[in-house]
VEXDREN-2710 file (C-alpha; in Angstrom, 1 decimal):
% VEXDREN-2710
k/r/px/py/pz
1/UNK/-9.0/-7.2/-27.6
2/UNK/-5.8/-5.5/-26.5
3/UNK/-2.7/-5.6/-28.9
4/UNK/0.7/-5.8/-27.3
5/UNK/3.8/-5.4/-29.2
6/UNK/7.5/-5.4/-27.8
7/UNK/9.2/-2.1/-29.0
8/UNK/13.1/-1.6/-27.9
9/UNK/12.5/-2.9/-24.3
10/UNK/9.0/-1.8/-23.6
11/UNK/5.6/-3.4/-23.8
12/UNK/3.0/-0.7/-26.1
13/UNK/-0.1/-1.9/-26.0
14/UNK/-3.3/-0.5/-28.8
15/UNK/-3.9/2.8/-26.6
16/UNK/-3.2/5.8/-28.0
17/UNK/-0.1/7.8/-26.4
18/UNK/-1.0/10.4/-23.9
19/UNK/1.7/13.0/-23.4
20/UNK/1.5/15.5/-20.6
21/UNK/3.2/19.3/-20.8
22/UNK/3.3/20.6/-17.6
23/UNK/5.1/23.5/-16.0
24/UNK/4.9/27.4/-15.7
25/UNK/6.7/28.8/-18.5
26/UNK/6.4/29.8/-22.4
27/UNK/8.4/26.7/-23.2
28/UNK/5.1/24.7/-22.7
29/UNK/4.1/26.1/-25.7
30/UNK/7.4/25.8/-27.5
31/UNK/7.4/21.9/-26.6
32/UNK/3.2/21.5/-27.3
33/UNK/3.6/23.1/-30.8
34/UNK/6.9/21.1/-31.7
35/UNK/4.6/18.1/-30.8
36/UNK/2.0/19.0/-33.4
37/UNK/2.8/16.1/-36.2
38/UNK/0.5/15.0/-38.4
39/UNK/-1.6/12.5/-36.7
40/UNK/-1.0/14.2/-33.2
41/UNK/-3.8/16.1/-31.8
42/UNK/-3.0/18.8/-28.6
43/UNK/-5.5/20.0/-26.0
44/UNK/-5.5/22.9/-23.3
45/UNK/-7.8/23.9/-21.1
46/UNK/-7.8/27.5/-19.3
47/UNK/-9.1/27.2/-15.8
48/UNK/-7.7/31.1/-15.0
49/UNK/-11.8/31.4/-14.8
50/UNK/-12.6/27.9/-13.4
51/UNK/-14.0/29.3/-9.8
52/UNK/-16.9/30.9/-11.9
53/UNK/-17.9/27.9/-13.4
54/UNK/-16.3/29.1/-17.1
55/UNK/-13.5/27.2/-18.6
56/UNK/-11.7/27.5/-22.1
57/UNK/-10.6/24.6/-24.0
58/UNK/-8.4/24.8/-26.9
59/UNK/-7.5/21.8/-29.8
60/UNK/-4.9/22.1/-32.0
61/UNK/-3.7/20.0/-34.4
62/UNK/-1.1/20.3/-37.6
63/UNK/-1.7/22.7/-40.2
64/UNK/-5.2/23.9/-38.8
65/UNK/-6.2/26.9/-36.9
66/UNK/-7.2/26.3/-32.8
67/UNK/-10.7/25.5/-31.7
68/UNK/-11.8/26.6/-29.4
69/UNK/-14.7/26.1/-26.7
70/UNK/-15.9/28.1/-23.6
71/UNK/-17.0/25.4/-21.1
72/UNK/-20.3/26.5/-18.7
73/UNK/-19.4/24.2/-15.3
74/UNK/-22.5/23.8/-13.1
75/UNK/-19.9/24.0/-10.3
76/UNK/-16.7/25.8/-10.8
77/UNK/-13.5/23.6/-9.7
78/UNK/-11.1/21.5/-11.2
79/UNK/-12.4/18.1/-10.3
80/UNK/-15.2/19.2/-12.6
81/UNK/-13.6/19.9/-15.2
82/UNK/-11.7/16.4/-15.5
83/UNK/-15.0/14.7/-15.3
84/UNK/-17.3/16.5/-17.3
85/UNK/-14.5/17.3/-20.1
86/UNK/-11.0/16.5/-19.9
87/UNK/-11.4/12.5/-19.6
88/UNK/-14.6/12.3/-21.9
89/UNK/-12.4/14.0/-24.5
90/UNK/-9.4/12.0/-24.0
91/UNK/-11.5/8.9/-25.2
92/UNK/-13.8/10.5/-27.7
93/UNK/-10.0/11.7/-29.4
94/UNK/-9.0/8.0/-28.7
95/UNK/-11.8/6.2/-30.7
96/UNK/-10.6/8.8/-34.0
97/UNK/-8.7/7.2/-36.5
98/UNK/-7.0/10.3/-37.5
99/UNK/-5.4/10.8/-33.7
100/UNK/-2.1/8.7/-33.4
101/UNK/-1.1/10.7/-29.9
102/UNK/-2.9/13.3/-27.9
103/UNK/-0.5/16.1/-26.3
104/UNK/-2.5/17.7/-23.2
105/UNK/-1.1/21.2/-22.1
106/UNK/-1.6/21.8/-18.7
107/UNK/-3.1/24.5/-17.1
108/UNK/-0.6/25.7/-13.7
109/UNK/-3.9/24.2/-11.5
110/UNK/-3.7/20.8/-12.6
111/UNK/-0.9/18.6/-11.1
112/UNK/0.4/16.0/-13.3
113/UNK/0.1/13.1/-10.7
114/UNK/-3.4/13.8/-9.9
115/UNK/-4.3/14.0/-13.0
116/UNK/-2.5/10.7/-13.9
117/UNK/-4.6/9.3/-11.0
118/UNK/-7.5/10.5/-12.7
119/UNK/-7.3/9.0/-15.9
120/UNK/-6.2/5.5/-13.9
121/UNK/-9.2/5.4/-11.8
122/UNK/-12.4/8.1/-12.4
123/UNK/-14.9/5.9/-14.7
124/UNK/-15.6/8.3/-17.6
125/UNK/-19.6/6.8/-18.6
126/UNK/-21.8/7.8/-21.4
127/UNK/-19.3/8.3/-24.5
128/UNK/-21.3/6.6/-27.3
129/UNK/-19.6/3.8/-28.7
130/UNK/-17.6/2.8/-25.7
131/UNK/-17.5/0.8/-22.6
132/UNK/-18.0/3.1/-19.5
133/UNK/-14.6/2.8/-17.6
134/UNK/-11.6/5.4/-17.0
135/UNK/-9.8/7.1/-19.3
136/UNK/-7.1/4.7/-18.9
137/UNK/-8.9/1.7/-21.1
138/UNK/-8.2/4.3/-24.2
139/UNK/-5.0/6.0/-23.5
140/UNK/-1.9/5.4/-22.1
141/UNK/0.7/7.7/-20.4
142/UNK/3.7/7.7/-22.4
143/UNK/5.2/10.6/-21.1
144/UNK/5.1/13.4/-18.5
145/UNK/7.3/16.8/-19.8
146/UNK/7.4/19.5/-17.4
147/UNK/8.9/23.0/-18.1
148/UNK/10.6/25.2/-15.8
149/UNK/12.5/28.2/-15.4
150/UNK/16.3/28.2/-14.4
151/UNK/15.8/31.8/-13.4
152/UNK/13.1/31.2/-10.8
153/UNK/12.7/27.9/-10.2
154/UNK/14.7/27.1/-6.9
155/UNK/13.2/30.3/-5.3
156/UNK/9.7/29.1/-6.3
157/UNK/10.4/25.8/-4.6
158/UNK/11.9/27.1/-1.7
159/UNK/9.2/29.5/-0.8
160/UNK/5.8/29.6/0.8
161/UNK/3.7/31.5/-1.4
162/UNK/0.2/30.5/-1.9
163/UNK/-0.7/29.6/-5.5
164/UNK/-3.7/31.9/-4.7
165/UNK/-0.4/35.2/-4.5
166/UNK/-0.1/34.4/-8.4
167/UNK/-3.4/34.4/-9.1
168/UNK/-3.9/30.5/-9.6
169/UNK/-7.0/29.6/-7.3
170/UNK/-8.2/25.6/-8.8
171/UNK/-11.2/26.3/-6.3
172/UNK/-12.5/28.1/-3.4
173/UNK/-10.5/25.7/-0.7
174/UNK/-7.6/25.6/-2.6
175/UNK/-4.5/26.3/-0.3
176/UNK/-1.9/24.7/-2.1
177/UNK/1.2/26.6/-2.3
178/UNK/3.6/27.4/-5.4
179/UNK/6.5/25.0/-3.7
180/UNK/4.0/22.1/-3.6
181/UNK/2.8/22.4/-7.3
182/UNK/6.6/23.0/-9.3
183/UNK/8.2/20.3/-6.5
184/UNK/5.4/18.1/-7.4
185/UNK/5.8/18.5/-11.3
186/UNK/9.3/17.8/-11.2
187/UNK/9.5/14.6/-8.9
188/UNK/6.4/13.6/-11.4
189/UNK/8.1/14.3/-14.4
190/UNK/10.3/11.7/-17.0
191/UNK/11.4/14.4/-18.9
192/UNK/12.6/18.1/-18.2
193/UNK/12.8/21.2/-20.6
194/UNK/14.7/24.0/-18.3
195/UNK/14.9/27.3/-20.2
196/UNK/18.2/28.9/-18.8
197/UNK/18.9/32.8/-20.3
198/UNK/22.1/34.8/-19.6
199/UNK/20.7/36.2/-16.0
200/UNK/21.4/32.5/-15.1
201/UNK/25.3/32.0/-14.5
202/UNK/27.5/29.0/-14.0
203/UNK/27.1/28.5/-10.6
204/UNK/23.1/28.8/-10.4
205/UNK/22.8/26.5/-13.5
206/UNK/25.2/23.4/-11.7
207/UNK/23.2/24.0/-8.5
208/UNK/19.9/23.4/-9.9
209/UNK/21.0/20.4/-12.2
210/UNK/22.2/18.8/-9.0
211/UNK/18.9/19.5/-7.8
212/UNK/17.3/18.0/-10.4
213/UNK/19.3/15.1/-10.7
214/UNK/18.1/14.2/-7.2
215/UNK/14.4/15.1/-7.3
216/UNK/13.8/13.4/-10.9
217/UNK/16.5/11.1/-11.3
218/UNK/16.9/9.3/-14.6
219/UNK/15.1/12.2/-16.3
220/UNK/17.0/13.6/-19.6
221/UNK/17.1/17.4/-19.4
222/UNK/16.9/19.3/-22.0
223/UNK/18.8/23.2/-21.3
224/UNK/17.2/25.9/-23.9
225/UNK/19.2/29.4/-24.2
226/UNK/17.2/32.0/-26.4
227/UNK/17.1/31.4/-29.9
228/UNK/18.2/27.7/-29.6
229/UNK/15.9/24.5/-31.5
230/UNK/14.5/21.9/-29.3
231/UNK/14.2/18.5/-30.5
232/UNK/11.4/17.1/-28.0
233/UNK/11.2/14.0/-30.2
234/UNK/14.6/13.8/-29.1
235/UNK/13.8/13.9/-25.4
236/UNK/11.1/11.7/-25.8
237/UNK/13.4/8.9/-27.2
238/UNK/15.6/9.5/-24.6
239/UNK/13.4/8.9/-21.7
240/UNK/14.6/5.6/-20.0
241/UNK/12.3/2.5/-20.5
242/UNK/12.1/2.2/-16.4
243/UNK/10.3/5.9/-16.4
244/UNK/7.4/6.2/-14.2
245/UNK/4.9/7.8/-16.9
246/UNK/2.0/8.1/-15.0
247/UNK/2.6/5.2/-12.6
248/UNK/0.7/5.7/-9.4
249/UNK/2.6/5.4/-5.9
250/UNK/1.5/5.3/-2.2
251/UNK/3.5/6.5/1.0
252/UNK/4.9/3.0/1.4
253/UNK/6.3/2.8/-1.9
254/UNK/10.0/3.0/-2.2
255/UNK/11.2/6.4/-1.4
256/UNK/14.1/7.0/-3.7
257/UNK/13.1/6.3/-7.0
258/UNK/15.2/5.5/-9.7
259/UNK/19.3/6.1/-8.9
260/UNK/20.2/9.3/-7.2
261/UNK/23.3/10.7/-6.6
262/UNK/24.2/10.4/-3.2
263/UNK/26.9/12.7/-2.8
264/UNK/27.0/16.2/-2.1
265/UNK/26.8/18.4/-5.4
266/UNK/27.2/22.5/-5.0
267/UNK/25.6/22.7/-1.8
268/UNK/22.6/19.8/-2.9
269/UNK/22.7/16.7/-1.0
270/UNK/19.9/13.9/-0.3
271/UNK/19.5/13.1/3.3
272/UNK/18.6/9.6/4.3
273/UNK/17.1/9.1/8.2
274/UNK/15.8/5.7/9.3
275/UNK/15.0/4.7/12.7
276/UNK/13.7/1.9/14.8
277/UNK/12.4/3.4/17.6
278/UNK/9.4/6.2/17.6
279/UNK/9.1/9.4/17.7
280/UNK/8.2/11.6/21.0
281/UNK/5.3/13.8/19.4
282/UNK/6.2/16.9/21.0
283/UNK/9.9/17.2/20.5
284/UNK/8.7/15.8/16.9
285/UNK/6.7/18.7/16.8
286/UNK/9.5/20.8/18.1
287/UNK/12.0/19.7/15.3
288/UNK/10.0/19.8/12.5
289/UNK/11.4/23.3/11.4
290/UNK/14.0/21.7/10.4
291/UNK/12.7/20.2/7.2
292/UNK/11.6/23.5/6.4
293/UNK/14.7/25.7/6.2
294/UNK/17.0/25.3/3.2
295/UNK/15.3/22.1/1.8
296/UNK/13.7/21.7/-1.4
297/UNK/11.3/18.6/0.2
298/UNK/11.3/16.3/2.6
299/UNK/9.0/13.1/2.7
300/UNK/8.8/9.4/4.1
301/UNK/6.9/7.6/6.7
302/UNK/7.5/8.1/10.6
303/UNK/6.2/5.9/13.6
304/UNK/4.9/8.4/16.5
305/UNK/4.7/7.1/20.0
306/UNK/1.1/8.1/20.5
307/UNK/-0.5/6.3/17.8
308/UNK/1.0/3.1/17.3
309/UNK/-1.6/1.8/14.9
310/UNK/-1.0/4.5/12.2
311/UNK/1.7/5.4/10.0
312/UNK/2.6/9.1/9.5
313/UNK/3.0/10.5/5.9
314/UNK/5.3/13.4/6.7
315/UNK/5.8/16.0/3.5
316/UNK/7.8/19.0/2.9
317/UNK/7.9/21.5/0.0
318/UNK/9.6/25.0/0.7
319/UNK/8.2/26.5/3.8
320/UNK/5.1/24.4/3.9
321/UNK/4.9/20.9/5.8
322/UNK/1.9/18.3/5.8
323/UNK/1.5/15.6/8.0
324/UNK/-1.2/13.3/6.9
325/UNK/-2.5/9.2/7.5
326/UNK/-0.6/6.9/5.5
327/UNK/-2.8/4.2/6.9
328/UNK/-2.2/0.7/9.6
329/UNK/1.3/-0.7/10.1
330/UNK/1.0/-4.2/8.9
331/UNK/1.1/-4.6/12.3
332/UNK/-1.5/-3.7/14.0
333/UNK/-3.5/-5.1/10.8
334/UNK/-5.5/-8.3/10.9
335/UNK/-4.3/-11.4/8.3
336/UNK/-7.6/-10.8/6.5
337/UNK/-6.4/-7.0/6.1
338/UNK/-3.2/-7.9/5.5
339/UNK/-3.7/-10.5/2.6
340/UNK/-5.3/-6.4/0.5
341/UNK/-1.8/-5.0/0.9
342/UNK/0.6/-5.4/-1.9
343/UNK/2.8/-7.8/-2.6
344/UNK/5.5/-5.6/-2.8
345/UNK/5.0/-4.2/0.7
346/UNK/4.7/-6.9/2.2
347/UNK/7.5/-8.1/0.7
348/UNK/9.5/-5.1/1.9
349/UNK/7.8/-5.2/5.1
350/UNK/9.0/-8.4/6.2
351/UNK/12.8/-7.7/5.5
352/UNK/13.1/-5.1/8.6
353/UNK/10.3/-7.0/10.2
354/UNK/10.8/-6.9/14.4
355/UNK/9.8/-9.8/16.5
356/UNK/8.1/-6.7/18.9
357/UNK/7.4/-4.2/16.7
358/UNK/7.4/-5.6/13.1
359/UNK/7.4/-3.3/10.7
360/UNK/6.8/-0.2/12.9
361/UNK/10.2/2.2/11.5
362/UNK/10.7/5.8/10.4
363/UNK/12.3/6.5/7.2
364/UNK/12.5/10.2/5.7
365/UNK/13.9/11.1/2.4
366/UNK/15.4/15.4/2.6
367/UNK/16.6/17.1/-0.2
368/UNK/18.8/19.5/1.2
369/UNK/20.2/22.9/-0.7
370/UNK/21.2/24.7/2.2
371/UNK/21.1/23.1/5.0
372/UNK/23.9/21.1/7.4
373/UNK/22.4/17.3/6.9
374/UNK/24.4/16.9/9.9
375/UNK/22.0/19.5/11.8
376/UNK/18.7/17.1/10.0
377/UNK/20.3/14.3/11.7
378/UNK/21.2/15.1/15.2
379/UNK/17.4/17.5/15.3
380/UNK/15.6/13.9/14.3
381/UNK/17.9/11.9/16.4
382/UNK/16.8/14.3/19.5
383/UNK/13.3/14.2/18.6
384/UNK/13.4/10.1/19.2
385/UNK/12.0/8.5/22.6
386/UNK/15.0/8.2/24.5
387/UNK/16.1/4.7/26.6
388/UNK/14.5/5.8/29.4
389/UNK/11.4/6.3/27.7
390/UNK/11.2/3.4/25.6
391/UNK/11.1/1.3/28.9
392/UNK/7.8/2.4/29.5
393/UNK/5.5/2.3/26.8
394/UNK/2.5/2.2/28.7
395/UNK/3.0/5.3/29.2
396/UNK/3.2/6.8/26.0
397/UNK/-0.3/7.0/25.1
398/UNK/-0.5/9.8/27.7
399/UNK/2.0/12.2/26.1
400/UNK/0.4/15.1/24.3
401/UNK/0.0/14.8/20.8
402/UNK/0.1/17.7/18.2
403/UNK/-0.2/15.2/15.1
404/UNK/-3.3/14.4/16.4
405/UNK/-5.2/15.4/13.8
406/UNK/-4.3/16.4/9.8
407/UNK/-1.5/18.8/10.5
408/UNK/0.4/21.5/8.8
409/UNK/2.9/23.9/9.1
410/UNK/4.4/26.7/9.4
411/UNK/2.8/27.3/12.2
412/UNK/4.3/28.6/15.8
413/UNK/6.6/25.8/17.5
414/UNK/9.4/25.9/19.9
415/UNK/13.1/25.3/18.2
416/UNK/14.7/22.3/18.5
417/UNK/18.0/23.0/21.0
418/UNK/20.0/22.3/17.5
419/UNK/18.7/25.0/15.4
420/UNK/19.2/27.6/19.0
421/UNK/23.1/25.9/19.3
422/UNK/23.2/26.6/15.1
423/UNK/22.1/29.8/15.4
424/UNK/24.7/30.7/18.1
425/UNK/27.5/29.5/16.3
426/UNK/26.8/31.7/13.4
427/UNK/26.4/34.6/14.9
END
């Protein structure tokens, strides 16, 4: 039997709280070890070794000394890890009386929605005493906390290194970049520690707030100089009942979460592009450089002539760009397929639902921090089917596709004739 009790607004069941610490800097430890209250225990594991099969795993909890474990993996990889260790731990710690909240410290390979995922939906079986079934029947995400650095955050974000340049490889495929892992731990996050020395000045500090405040809206921030207390309790309490912590999305979910500014901030503005028509692949193809080039991210769903059965999940993150399957328009599903979806899509879907098309659209999302939004527009509004074309779309399905097949960029394309008649101008 589950026990549900109404505390200030929100529902807390009998799991025991699950708080997540991710990020790249020393504050992680700062906020793990100001976690540490009696009855709290913490957990980290080390996967700087995890490609040869050797991971170290650390409890601590107040007032004793770490424990550590070195970890033998039959096969060396993060996925591994989580299912041999991580989520059999998370409800052997559940089931102690002693534990009143587990704080897991992440290690840089582990992405805070994946793992969330994880806990939601990978049965954990074989822990003696319990039911086999995920993670999720013991614990419950009461927070995500990531960490950054004011110093180097933006340019981490905005570049295109591999996380494999810093040394982080999660396994032997791994070709996630740095952008995609800090962008990802932000937008994930319902709290933010930012650790801002003097090298940081005025100007730096409001632009990445602005960012912030559009990539993890609703999140308190908490800005730590050197020698200054945290209160992470405090942080904690302030984290709005409405917070995500841990909840799950897909790419038809709604794409601005929470209440963004919309107006421009020091450079940093949110770009909204919706569209009723579809794409032409090619000149698609030919634009795309332009969510690349002084964005922070850019995501949403886009209708492409050549495959008008599928839905496009379209993602940026510094200089790196994924196009992937975000499964049938409604569409072009059957009723028996339809009556799976969601309410809530469907729900969605049949507010901008066309007599011809019905709920074939495109609708990006950009998060611009130096970039003309007005350049993002007029590139995507180019890379459209025109009115000629759209009066024969029998012929569409013979137009060259580059999205084809999973797709990612940089890779070599022609400019759009906005970024050429941009370029002139400056120069």
């Amino acid at each position: 039997m589950t026990i549900v009790v109404e505390r200030r607004g929100l529902l807390v069941d009998g799991r025991t709280p699950l708080v997540l610490v991710s990020g790249w800097t020393g504050a992680m430890e700062d906020v793990t070890t100001a976690l540490l209250a009696p009855g709290t225990v913490a957990v980290r594991h080390d996967l700087g070794r995890v490609y040869e099969g050797v991971v170290r795993r650390t409890l601590y909890a107040a007032g004793e000394a770490p424990r550590e474990t070195i970890l033998e993996l039959a096969h060396g990889c993060v996925s591994c890890t989580l299912r041999e260790d991580l989520l059999p731990l998370l409800r052997a710690l559940s089931a102690r009386s002693s534990v009143q909240r587990i704080v897991l410290a992440m290690d840089p390979a582990l992405e805070p929605e994946a793992l969330c995922w994880a806990i939601e939906n990978v049965v954990v079986a074989g822990v003696v005493g319990q039911i086999d079934g995920p993670a999720a029947r013991d614990v419950r995400i009461s927070a995500v906390v990531d960490c950054l650095d004011a110093a180097t955050w933006l340019a981490d974000a905005t570049g295109d290194d591999a996380l494999a340049d810093r040394g982080i490889v999660a396994s032997g495929d791994d070709d996630r970049t740095v952008a995609q892992v800090v962008v990802g731990q932000v937008d994930y996050a319902d709290a933010l520690v930012v650790s801002a020395g003097p090298e940081v000045d005025g100007w730096e500090r409001a632009k990445l707030a602005a960012v912030l405040a559009r990539l993890a809206p609703g999140a308190p921030v908490a800005w730590v100089g050197p020698g200054d207390t945290l209160d992470v309790e405090a942080l904690l309490t302030a984290v709005p009942f409405d917070a995500r912590r841990g909840e799950i999305t897909d790419a038809h979910s709604p794409l601005l979460r929470g209440q963004p500014p919309l107006t421009a901030d020091c450079g940093v503005t949110l770009v909204e592009f919706a569209a009723t028509r579809p794409f032409h692949p090619e000149r698609l193809h030919e634009a795309i450089d332009v969510l690349l080039d002084g964005v922070v991210t850019a995501r949403g769903r886009a209708w492409v002539a050549t495959q008008p059965d599928e839905a496009l999940w379209i993602e940026s993150a510094g200089g790196g760009l994924r196009v992937a399957s975000a499964g049938k328009w409604l569409a072009a599903m059957t009723p028996e397929e339809q009556e799976q979806v969601g309410t809530m899509r469907r729900a969605m879907a049949a507010l901008r639902w066309d007599d011809e098309n019905g709920d074939r659209d495109t609708s990006l999302v950009v998060l611009v921090h130096a970039a003309d939004p007005s350049e993002i527009d007029r590139t995507l509004q180019w890379a459209l089917v025109s009115d000629d074309e759209m009066t024969s779309p029998d012929e569409w399905s013979s137009w060259t596709d580059p999205f084809g097949q999973f797709h990612e960029d940089p890779c070599e394309t022609t400019e759009s004739p906005y970024s050429e008649q941009s370029r002139e101008a400056k120069e």
